[in-house]
C-alpha positions as CSV (number, residue, x, y, z in Angstrom):
1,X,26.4,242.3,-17.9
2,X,26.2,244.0,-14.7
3,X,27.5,242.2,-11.8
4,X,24.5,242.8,-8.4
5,X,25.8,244.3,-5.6
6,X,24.5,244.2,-2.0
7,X,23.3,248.2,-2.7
8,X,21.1,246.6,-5.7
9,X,19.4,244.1,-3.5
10,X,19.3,247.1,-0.8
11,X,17.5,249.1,-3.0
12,X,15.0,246.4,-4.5
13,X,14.3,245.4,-0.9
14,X,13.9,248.7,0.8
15,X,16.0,248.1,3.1
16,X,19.8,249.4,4.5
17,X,22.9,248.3,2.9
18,X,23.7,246.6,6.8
19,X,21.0,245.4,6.5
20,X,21.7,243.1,3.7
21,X,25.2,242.3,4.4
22,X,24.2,241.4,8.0
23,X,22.0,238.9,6.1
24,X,23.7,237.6,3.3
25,X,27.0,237.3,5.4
26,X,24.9,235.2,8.3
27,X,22.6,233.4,6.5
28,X,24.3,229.7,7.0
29,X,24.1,230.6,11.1
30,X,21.0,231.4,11.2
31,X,21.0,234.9,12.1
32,X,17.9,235.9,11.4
33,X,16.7,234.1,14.9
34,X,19.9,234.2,17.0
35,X,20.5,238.2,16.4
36,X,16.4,238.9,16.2
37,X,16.5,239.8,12.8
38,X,13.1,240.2,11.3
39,X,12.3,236.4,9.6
40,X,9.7,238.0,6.7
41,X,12.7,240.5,6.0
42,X,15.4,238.0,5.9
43,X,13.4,235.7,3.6
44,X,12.6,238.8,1.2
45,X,16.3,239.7,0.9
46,X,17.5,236.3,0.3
47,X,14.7,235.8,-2.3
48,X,15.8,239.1,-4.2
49,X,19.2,237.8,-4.1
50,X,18.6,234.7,-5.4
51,X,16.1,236.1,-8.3
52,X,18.9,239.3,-8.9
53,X,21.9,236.1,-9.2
54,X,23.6,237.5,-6.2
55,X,27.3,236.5,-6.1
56,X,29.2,237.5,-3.0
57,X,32.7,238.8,-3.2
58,X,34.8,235.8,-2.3
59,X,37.9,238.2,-2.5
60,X,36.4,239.5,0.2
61,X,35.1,237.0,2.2
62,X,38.9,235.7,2.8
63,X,40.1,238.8,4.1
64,X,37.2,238.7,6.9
65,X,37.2,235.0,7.5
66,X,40.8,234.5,6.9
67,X,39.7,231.1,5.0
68,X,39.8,230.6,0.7
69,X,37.2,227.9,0.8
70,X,40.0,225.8,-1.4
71,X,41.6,223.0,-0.3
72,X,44.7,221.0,-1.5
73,X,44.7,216.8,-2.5
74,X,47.6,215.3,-3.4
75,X,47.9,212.2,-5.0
76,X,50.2,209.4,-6.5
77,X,49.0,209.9,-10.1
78,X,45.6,211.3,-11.1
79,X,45.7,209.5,-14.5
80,X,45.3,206.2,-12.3
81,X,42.1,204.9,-12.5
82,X,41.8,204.5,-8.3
83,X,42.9,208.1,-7.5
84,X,41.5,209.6,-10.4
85,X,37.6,208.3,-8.6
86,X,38.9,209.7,-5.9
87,X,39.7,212.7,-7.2
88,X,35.9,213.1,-8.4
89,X,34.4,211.9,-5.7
90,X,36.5,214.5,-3.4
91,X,35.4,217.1,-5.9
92,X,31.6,216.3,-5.4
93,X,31.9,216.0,-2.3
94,X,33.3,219.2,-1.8
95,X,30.7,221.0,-3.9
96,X,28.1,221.0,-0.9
97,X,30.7,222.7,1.4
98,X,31.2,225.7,-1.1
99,X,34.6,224.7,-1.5
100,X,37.0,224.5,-4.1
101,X,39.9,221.9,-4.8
102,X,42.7,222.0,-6.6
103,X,44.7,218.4,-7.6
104,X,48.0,217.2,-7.8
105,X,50.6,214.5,-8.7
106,X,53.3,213.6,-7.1
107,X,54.4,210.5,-9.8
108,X,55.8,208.9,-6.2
109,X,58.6,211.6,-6.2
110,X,59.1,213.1,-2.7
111,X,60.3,216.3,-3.9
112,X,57.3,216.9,-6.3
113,X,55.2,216.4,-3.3
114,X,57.3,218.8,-0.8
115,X,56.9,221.4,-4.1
116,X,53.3,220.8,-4.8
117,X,52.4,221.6,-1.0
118,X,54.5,224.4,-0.8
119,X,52.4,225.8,-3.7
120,X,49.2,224.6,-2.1
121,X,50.2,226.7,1.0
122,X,51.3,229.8,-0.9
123,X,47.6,229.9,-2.6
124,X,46.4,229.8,0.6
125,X,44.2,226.4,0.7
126,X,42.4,225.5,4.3
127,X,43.4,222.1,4.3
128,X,45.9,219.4,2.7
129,X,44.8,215.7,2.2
130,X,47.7,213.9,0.9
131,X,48.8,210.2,-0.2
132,X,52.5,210.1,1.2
133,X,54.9,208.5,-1.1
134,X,58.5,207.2,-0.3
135,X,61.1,209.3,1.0
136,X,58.6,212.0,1.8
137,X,58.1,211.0,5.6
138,X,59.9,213.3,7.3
139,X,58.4,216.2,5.6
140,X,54.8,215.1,6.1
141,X,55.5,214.9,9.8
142,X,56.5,218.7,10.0
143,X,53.6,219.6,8.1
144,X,51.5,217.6,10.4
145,X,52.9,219.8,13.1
146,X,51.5,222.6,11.5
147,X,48.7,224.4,11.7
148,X,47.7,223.4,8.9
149,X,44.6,220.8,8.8
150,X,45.9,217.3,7.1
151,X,44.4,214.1,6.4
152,X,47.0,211.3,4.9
153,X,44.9,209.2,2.5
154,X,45.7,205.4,1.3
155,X,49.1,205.4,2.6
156,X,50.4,205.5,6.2
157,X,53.1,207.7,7.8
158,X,54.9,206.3,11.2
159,X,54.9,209.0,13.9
160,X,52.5,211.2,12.3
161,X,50.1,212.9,14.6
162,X,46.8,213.2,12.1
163,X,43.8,212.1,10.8
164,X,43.8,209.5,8.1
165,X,41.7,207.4,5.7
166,X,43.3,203.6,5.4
167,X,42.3,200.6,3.4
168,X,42.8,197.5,5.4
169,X,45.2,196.0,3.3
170,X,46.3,192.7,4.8
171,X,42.6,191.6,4.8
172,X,42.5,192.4,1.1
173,X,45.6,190.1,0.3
174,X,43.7,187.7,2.5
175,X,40.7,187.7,0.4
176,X,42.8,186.8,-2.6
177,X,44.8,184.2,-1.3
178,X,41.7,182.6,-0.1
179,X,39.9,182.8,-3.8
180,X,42.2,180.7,-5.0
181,X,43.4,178.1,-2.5
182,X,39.5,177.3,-1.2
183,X,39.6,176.1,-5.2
184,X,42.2,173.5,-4.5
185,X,45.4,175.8,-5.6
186,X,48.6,176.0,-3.5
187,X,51.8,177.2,-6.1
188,X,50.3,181.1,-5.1
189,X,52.6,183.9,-6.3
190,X,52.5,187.5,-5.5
191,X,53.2,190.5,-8.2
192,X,53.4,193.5,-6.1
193,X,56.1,197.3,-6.4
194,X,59.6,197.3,-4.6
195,X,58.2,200.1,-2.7
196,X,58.5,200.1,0.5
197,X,54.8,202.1,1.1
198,X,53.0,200.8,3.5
199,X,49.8,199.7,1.9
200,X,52.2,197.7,-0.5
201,X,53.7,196.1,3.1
202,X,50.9,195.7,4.8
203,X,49.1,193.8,1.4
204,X,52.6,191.9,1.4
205,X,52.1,191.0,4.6
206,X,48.6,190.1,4.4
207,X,49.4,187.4,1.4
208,X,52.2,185.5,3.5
209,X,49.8,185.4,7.0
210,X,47.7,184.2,4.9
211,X,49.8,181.5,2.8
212,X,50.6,180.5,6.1
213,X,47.2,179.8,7.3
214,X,46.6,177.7,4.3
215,X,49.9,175.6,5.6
216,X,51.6,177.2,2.2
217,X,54.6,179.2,3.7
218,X,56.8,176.7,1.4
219,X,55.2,178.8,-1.6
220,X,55.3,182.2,-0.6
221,X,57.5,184.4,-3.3
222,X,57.0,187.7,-4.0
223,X,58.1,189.3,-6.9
224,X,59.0,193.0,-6.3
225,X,58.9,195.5,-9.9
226,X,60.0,198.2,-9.9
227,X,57.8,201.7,-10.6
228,X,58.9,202.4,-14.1
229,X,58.7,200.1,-17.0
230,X,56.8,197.5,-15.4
231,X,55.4,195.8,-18.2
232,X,59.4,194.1,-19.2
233,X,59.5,193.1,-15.7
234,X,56.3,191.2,-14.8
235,X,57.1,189.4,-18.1
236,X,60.1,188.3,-16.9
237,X,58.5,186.9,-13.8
238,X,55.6,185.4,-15.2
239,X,57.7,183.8,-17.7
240,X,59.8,181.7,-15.2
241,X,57.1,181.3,-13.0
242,X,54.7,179.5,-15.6
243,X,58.4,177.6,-16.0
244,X,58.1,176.5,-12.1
245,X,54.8,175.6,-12.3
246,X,53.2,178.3,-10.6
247,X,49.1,178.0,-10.5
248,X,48.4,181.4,-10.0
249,X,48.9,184.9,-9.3
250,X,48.0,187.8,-6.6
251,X,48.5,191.2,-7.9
252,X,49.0,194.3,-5.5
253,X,47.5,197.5,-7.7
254,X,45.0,197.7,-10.4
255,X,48.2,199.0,-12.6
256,X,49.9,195.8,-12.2
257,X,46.7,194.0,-12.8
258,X,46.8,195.2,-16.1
259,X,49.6,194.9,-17.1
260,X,49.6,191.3,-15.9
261,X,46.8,191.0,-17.9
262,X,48.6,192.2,-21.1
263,X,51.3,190.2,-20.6
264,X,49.6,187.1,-20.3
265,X,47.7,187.6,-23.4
266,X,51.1,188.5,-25.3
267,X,52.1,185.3,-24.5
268,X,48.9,183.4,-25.4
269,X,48.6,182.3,-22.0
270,X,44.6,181.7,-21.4
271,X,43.1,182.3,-17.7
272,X,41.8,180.7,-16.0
273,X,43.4,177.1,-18.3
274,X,47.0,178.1,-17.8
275,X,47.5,180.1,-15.0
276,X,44.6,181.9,-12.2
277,X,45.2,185.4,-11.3
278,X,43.3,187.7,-8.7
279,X,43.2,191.0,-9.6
280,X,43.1,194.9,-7.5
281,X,40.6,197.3,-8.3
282,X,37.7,197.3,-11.0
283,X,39.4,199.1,-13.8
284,X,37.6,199.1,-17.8
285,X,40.0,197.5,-19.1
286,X,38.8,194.0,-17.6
287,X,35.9,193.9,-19.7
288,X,38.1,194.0,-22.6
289,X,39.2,190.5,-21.6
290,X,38.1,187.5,-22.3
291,X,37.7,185.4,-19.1
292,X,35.8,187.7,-16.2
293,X,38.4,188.6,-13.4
294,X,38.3,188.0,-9.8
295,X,39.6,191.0,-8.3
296,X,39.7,192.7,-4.9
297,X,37.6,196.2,-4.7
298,X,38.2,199.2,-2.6
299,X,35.8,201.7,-1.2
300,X,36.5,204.3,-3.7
301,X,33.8,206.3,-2.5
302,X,34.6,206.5,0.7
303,X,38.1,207.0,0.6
304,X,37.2,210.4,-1.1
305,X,34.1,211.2,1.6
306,X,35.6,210.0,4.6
307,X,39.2,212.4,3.6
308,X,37.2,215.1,3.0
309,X,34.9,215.2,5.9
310,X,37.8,214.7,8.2
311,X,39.5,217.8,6.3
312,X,36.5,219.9,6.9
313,X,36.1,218.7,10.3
314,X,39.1,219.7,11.1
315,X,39.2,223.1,9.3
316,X,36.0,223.8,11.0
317,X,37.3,223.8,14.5
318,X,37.4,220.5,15.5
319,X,39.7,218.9,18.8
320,X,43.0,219.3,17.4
321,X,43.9,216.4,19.4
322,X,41.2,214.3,18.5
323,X,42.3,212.7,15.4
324,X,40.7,210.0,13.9
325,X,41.7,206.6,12.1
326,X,39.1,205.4,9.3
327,X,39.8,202.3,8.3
328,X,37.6,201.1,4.9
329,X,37.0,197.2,4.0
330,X,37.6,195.8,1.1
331,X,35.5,192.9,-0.8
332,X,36.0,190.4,-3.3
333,X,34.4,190.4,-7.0
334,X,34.5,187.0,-8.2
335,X,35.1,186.2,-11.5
336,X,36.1,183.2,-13.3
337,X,39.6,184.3,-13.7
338,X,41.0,182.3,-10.1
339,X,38.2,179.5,-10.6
């Protein structure tokens, strides 16, 4: 099938090739009032476009813009339930600025991520938003001084001049320390990675303030696992913990929710009889369980939005020295799981 060129809809119209390109190349600026160009004519030629399926040259476009209309996202593991939403809802969101993305993992190694940008950069892409990992700080804060447009996502970086989309983590810890203490429990133990990233800090953080508030601090413990093969390890933990006496548990990701979950029901330990837990993030796998879980949700949504349309804001023009700080809010989902 023959692919229409700006000389077909030149023709059809009546009109000079200019003409059309003039047109077609302004039509998002409103040309057709700012440079006096006829309105009855510009409506004709974007009408035959439209009916002739029109498809400018995007080859071309780059080389006079000097932008691809792609941008890069970088994430911890797009087979995780909470980046993968992300993922989509960047993707979406992206549709209605004629973008495109492309997606990648970093597994929480530094040097996949300091790899995966560098290919990001040699494609060309108008824009990075990225979800730091350990050991990659130094290398996010020279690409920040680029002049590149970036937007960190989930994850902080100290000394980073950019724009960046945060949860605000201790008041999510808060929430579930609070769902099970204001139900008469005090033997509160917290699950989370031995990480140092700073949502896993700040949620760290957020459980002992709040232990403390409850006049628990004598109860604070929390059980660090490590990235791979968590599964052995939380069974470890929960297995001397139930030995202690320990009431309940706080889990820091939706990965260690579940496999909290699995472990308890390996060891025919019923929630909420035995033991209460508080969960992190809505994931399927819940309703696959037979008590309802208490868990505390994150803005998914916006985390994807708010990343993008600081990316595009940025990409666009904006203040290089006006960057922004969203932070979202999280809630609590009550189930019977830390009743």
């Amino acid at each position: 099938m023959k692919k229409t060129t700006i000389r077909d809809i030149a023709n059809e119209a009546g009109v000079s090739v200019a003409l059309v390109s003039f047109v077609m190349s302004n039509q998002s600026r409103g040309a057709d009032k700012v440079y006096k160009v006829n309105e009855t004519t510009s409506r004709r030629i974007l009408e035959i476009a439209r009916r002739l399926d029109y498809r400018p040259n995007k080859a071309a476009r780059t080389l006079r813009s000097g932008k691809t209309n792609t941008i890069g996202v970088v994430l911890s593991d797009i087979s995780n339930k909470f980046f993968a939403d992300i993922a989509r809802c960047i993707e979406d969101r992206a549709y209605g600025y004629d973008c495109t993305v492309i997606f990648g993992s970093t597994d929480e190694n530094a040097c996949k991520l300091e790899n995966l940008v560098k290919v990001f950069m040699d494609k060309g892409v108008d824009g990075l938003i990225v979800v730091p990992c350990v050991g990659s700080e130094r290398f996010i804060r020279s690409l920040a001084d680029s002049d590149l447009p970036l937007v960190l996502m989930d994850r902080e970086c100290s000394d980073v001049n950019t724009s960046r989309v945060m949860l605000n983590n201790g008041a999510a810890l808060s929430l579930a320390v609070s769902a099970l203490a204001d139900n008469g429990y005090s033997k509160i133990e917290m699950i989370a990675y031995d990480m140092r990233l700073s949502n896993i800090v700040e949620r760290e953080a957020g459980y002992r303030s709040k232990m403390d508030e409850y006049g628990l601090s004598d109860n604070v413990a929390i059980h660090r696992i490590p990235y791979k093969n968590i599964y052995g390890q939380i069974r470890e933990v929960v297995v001397s913990a139930l030995a202690r006496g320990v009431e309940a548990f706080v889990f820091a990701t939706n990965t260690l929710t579940i496999a909290g979950l699995k472990v308890l029901s390996d060891l025919g330990v019923t929630v909420p009889e035995k033991v209460r837990i508080v969960g992190f993030d809505d994931s399927g796998a819940f309703e696959l369980y037979g008590t309802s879980i208490t868990y505390v949700s994150q803005p998914v949504e916006q985390f994807g939005v708010r990343a993008l349309d600081l990316l595009m804001e940025h990409i666009s023009g904006g203040d290089p020295l006006s960057r922004k700080t969203v932070m979202l809010q999280p809630r609590l989902v009550v189930g019977n799981s830390s009743q």
